[in-house]
N, C-alpha and C positions, 0 to 999 in steps of 0.2 A: 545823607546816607540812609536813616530811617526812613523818610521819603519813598527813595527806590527800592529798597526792602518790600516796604508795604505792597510795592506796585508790582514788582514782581508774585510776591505770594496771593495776592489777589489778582492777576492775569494767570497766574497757574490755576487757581481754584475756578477761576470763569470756564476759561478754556476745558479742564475738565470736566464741566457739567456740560456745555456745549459737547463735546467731545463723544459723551455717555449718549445726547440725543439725536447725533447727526449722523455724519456719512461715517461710516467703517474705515474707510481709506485715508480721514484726515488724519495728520502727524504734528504731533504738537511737542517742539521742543522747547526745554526748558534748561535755562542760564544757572548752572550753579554757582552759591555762593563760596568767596574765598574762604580757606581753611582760616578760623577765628583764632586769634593772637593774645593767648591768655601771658601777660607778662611775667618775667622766673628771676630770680635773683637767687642767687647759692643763701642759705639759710642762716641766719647767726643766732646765738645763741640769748636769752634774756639778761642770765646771773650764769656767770662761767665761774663764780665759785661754788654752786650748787650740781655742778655738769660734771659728771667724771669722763667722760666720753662722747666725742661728738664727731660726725666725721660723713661727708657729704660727697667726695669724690671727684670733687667739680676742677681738683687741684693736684692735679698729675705729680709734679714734683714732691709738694706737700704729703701724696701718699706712699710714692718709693721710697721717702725718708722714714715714714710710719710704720708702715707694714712688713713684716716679715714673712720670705715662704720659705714652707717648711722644708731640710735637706733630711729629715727622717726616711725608716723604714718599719714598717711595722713586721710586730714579731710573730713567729710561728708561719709565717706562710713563704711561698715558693719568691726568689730571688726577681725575679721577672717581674711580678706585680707587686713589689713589697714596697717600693719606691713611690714615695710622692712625687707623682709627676706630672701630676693637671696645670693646666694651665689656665691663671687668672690674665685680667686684660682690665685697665679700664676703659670704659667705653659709652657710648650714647644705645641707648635701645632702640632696636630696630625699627620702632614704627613711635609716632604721637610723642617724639621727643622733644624738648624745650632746646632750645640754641645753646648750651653751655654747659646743662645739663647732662652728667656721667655718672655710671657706677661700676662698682667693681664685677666683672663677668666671669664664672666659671664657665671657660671658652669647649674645655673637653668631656668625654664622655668615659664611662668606664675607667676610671683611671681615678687612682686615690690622690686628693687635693688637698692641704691645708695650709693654710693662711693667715698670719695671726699678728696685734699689735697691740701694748701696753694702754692702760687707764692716765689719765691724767696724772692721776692721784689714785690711789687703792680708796675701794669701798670697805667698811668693817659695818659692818650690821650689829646696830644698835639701838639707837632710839629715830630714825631715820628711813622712809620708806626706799624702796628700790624700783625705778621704774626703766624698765628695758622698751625699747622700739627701733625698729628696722624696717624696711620691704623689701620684700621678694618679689617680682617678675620674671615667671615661668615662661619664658618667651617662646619653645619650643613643646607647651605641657609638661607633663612630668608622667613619666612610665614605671620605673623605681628607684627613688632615692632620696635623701633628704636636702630639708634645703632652713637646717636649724642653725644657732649658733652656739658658744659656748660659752661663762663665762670662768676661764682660766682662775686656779684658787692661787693666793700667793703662798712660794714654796721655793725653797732652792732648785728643787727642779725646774721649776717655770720660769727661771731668769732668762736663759738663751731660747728663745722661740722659735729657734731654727731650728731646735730637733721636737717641736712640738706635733704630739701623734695621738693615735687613740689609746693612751695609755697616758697621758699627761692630767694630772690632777686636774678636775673640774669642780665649783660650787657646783651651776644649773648650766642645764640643758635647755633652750627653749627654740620650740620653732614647728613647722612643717616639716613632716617627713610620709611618703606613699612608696606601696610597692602593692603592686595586684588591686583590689579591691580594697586593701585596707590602706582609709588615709585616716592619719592620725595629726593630733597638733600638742608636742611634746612640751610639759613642762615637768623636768628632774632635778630633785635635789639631792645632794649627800649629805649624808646623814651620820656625824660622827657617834660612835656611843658612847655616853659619859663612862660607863662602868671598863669596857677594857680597851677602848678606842679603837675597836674597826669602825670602818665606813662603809653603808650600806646605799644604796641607790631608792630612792620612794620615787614612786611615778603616780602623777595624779592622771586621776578616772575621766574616763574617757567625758568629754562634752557631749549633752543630748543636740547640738543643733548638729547638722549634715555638713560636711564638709569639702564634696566629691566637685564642688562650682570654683572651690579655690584653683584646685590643682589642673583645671582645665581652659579653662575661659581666656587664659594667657594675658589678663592685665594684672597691675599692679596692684600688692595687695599689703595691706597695715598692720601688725603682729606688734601687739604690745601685753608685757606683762607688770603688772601691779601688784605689788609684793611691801606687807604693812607689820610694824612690831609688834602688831597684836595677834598675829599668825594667820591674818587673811589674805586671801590671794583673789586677783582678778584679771581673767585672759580677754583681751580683745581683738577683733579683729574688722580694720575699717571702723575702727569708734564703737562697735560694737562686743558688746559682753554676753560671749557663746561660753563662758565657765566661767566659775565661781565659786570659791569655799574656807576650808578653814585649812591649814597645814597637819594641824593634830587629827582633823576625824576623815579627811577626802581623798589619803595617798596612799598606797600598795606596795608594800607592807606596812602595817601603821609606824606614826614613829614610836608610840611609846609599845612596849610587846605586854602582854595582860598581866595582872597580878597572880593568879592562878593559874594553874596546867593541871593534867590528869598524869596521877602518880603513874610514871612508867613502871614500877614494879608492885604496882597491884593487878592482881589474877581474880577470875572470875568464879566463886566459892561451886564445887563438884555437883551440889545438890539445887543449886538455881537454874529454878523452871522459868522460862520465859513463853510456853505456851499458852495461848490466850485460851484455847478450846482444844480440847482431848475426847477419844470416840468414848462414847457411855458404857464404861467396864460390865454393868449388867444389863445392857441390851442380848438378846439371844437372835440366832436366820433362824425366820419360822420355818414349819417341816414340811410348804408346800414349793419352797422354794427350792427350784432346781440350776444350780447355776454352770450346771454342761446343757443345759439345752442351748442349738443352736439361733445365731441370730435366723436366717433363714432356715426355710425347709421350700422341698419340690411339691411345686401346684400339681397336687391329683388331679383336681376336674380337668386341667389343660391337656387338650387333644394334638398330634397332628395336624396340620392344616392340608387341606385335598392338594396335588398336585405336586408333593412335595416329592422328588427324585433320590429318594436315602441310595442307590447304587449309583451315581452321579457322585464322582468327585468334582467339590470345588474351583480347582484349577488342574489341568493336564499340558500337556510338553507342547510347545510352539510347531504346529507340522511343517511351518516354513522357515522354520529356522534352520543356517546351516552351519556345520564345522569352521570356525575361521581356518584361513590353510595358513596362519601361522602357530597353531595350538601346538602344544607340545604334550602330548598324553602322558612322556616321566616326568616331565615337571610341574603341569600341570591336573596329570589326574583325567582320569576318566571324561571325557566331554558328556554331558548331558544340554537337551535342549533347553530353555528360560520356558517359565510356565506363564499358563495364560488364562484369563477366567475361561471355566467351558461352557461353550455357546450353550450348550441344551440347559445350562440352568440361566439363561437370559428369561425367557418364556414360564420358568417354572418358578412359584411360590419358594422354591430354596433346594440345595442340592447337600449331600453326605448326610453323617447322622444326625436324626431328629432328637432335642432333648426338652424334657420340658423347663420350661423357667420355675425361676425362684420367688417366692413370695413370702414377709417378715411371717416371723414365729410366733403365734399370741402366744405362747407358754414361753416365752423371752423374756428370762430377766435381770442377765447377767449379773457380777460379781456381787457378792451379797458383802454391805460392808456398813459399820453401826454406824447411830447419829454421834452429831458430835453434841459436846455439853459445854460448860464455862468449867474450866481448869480450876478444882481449888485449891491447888497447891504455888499458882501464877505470880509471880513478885514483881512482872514490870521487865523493861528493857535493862540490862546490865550494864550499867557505865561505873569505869576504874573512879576511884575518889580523886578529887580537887585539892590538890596542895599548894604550898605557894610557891609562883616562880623565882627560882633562885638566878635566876638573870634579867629580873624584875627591876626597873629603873622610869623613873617620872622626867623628861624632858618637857616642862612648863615650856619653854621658849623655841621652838627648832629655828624660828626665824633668826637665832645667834648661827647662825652658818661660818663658813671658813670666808677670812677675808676673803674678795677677788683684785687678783692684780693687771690682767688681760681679759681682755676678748679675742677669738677667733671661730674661723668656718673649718671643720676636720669633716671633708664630706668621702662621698661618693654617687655618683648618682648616673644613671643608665639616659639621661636628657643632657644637651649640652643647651647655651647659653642663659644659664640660670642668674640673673641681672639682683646685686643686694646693693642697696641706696639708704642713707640719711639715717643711720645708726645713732639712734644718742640713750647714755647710759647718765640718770639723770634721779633729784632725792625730791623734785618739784616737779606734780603734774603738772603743772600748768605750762611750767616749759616746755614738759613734753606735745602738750595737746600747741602753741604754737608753735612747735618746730613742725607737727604736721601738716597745720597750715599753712606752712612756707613752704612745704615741700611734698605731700604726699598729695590736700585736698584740692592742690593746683592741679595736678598731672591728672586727678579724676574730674576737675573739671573741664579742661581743656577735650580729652578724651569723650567728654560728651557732648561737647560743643559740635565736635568735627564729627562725630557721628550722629546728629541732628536733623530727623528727618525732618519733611515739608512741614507735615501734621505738628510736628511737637512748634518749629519755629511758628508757625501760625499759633497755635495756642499762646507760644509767649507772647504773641505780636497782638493777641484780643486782650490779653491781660495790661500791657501795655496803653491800647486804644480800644475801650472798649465799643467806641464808635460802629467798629467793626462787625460788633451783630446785628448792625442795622443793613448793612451790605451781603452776610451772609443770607439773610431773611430775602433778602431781593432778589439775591443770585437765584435763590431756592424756591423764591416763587414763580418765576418765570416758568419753567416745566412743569410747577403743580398747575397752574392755569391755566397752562395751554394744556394737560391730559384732561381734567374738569372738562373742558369746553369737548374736548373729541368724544367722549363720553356723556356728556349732557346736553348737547345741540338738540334742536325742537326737533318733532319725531315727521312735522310736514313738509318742512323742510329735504328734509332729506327723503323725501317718498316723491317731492316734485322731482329733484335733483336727479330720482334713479329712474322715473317717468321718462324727464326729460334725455337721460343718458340711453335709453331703450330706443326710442325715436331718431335719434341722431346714430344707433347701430343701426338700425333697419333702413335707413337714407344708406349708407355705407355700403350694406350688402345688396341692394339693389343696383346700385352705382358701380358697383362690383360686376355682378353679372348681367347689366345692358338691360335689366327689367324697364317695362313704362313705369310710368306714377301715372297718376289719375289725372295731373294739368297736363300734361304731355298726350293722354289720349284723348280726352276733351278739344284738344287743341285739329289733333289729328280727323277728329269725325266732323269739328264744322267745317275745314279744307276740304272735307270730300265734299260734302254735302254742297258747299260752292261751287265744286268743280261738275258735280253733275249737273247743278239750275244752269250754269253758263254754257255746258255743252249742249243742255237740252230747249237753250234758246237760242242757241248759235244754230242748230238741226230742223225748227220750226223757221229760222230765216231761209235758210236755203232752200224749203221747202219752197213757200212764199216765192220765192225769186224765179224757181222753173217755171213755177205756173205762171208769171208774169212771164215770161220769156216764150212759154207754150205760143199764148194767147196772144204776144205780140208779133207788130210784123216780120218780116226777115229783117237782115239787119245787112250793112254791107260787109266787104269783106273787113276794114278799117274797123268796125266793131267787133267783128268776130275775134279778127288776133287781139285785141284788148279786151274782149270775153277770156280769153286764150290765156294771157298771162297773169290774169287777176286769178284765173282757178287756179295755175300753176303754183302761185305764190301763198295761199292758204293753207299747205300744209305747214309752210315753217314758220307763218302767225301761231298758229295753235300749239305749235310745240316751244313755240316764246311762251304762250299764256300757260300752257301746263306745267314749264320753269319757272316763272313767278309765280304762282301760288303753290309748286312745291318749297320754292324758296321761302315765301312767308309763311 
């Protein structure tokens, strides 16, 4: 199987270099590999006497027996939305699910939800840390609404869970919750007061890491809180620690309230100056000081300018304008035309009266008013005296909280299939840290297996074999050497080459338009030249032959017609021989 692996991602990576140096039009398909089969078993627990809560969903029956939904309504609002009436589901998530693998889904939107089921055994915080973890997968994002849980205090009221609403005793709040731009990641405790026993809500401060990749990316995300009897706390998310601090100094409003307060009935004594600086009682305006002169005055030197139309008004009546014929002169009043600049002051330097401009005042120097000095009568900012608070109380311990005897989700939220998995409430990290690996760091590896591109499997596959940058080196040399070579070839070479390629156009365009060459006229001028020595011996025979024929005697008639048809037959000898030597 690793075999074909390799051979595939290395026919991918060839073919892509090819690919980069060839033709545009080749297509190069490529064999994806099966989705990768990370194996899931439902999660169990290490030390189930350490575990107060654990619960995995994988077990449909096991959870209808468990869980309760709520038949509450909540108070103060209209009849119609008062009702819990969202609907949970268990279920497989939509995409990158394991075979067996379910969680609980808030299926609805807009609609108040809760859902809630008892502790193994009650937790009572003592000398024992408290370690909370769940996932949320926001499978649809989140727009506004939370996706925390609760953990239910034990109480007479908290027995029946079927009217469990947002008003049912809570220790802590912890979880994700977003609306608009603010996402936050809650963790709340209540806070009993030793002195007359109300319960107050602390909320810890905000985490400096960013949080806005949770609530959108739509995978699965790790929420665990660490909670120690020495009153520190530690928030995680994905194994990671985005908050951190104490319970006494990190939460709003503190637990313990100051030892001091400002006396509500102390007053501010009639004769306390708090001026730092007062204007100089014997300062005097000197007597050249005029403080009505204005800031401006009118520029004397400034003239008119030539050309200027002072009997020209500005704008006059439109001469084309006319009465609309639906005006009504009682109800409307008098018609007059819309005015319009008038042309004669187009041409002119300016048209109505001329005035001259304004220029600053040097004898300007408005409100005469003293320096200031240091106040010697000054005592300081006034603050009421510090008494001590009479509702002054030391909580050493807040991590003594209210026992918890459930868990549940009291939501609401404007997203629907909000997916919660693999909840365990637990006094031993380490059980929590492997129940995540049996169940949270599965589903992120699987989820990145199957989303594995070429590049990354190929990286793992050199790590694997590192054989392999022996073959990358190869692949990659092949292109560097052959652009080397188109780039570095001898320089005579390629001057014979475009030599030779000049030559073989010039044969082309001559052969084109029926031009000679120089063997073809050559060839042409010794054929003539043959053809006139042959006619011009063949011209001296016949001469020859009259004058033999002059000079000889008669002949009979038997030689005369054989004179007769040997002249007759001479012309189409000659034009045989003027055919052969055109021919050759």
């Amino acid at each position: 199987m690793n075999i074909r692996i390799n051979f595939i991602v290395l026919s991918i990576l060839f073919l892509g270099v090819i690919g980069e140096n060839g033709d545009d039009d080749v297509t190069v398909e490529t064999v994806e590999e099966p989705t990768s089969n990370v194996p899931y078993e439902s999660p169990t627990v290490l030390d189930p006497r350490k575990v107060y809560f654990a619960e995995h969903f994988d077990d449909v029956p096991q959870f209808e027996k468990r869980w309760m939904k709520s038949q509450a309504k909540k108070e103060g609002i209209d009849e119609d939305i008062a009702k819990y009436d969202g609907v949970w589901e268990v279920e497989q998530p939509h995409k990158d699910a394991f075979q067996g693998d379910s969680g609980l889904v808030l299926k609805s939107k807009a609609k108040h939800a809760a859902i809630a089921a008892a502790l193994n055994k009650p937790f009572v915080f003592s000398d024992k840390p408290l370690i909370v973890q769940y996932e949320v997968l926001l499978q649809d994002g989140q727009e506004c609404g939370g996706a925390y849980l609760k953990l239910i205090s034990e109480a007479p009221e908290t027995k029946n869970l079927q009217n469990f609403h947002d008003k049912t005793p809570y220790t802590i709040m912890f979880g994700p919750d977003k609306c608009g731009n603010d996402h936050k990641l809650h963790f709340i405790f209540k806070h009993k007061n030793p002195r007359n026993g109300t319960v107050e809500e602390k909320h810890c401060q905000k985490p400096k890491e960013r949080l806005e990749e949770i609530f959108s990316d739509k995978l699965p995300h790790l929420y665990t809180l660490v909670l120690r009897p020495d009153n520190t706390f530690e928030i995680l998310v994905d194994k990671k620690i985005i908050n951190s601090g104490s319970l006494l100094e990190d939460f709003v409003p503190p637990v313990n309230p100051p030892a001091e307060i400002d006396d509500p009935n102390d007053k501010k004594p009639a004769d306390w100056d708090e001026r730092e600086k007062i204007p100089d009682p014997d300062a005097t305006k000197p007597d050249d000081w005029d403080e009505d002169a204005p800031a401006q005055i009118v520029d004397e030197s400034a003239a008119m300018p030539e050309g200027w139309l002072e009997n020209e008004p500005t704008h006059v009546p439109d001469p084309n304008a006319v009465k609309p014929e639906d005006w009504d002169t009682d109800m409307d009043g008098e018609w007059e035309p819309p005015l319009i600049e008038n042309p004669a002051c187009v041409s002119a330097t300016g048209c109505g009266p001329w005035e001259p401009p304004l220029v600053n005042n040097p004898a300007f120097k408005g409100k005469w008013r003293a320096p200031m000095i240091d106040n010697p009568n000054y005592k300081g900012k006034w603050r009421p005296r510090r008494i001590p608070n009479p509702e002054f109380f030391e909580d050493k311990q807040p991590f003594r909280m209210t026992t918890v005897s459930a868990v549940g989700f009291e939501l609401w939220s404007m997203s629907q299939d909000i997916l919660f998995d693999n909840i365990i409430i637990t006094e031993d990290i380490a059980i929590a840290d492997k129940w995540a690996e049996d169940t949270f760091s599965k589903k992120r590896q699987k989820i990145a297996k199957d989303s594995e591109s070429v590049i990354q499997r190929l990286a793992a596959l050199t790590n694997d074999y590192p054989v392999l940058w022996g073959v990358y080196i190869l692949v990659l040399a092949v292109p560097v050497v052959f652009l080397l070579y188109l780039c570095c070839k001898p320089a005579s070479s390629s001057a014979s080459h475009k030599q030779e390629k000049e030559e073989l156009s010039q044969a082309a365009e001559k052969k084109k338009t029926d031009q000679l060459t120089e063997d073809v006229e050559e060839e042409q001028e010794g054929e003539e030249e043959e053809k006139e020595n042959n006619e011009g011996g063949e011209e001296e025979a016949a001469n020859d032959d009259e004058e033999q024929e002059k000079n000889s005697p008669p002949d009979s008639e038997e030689d005369n017609e054989a004179i007769e048809e040997e002249s007759a037959s001479k012309p189409s000898v000659e034009g045989a021989r003027k055919r052969k030597v055109r021919k050759d």
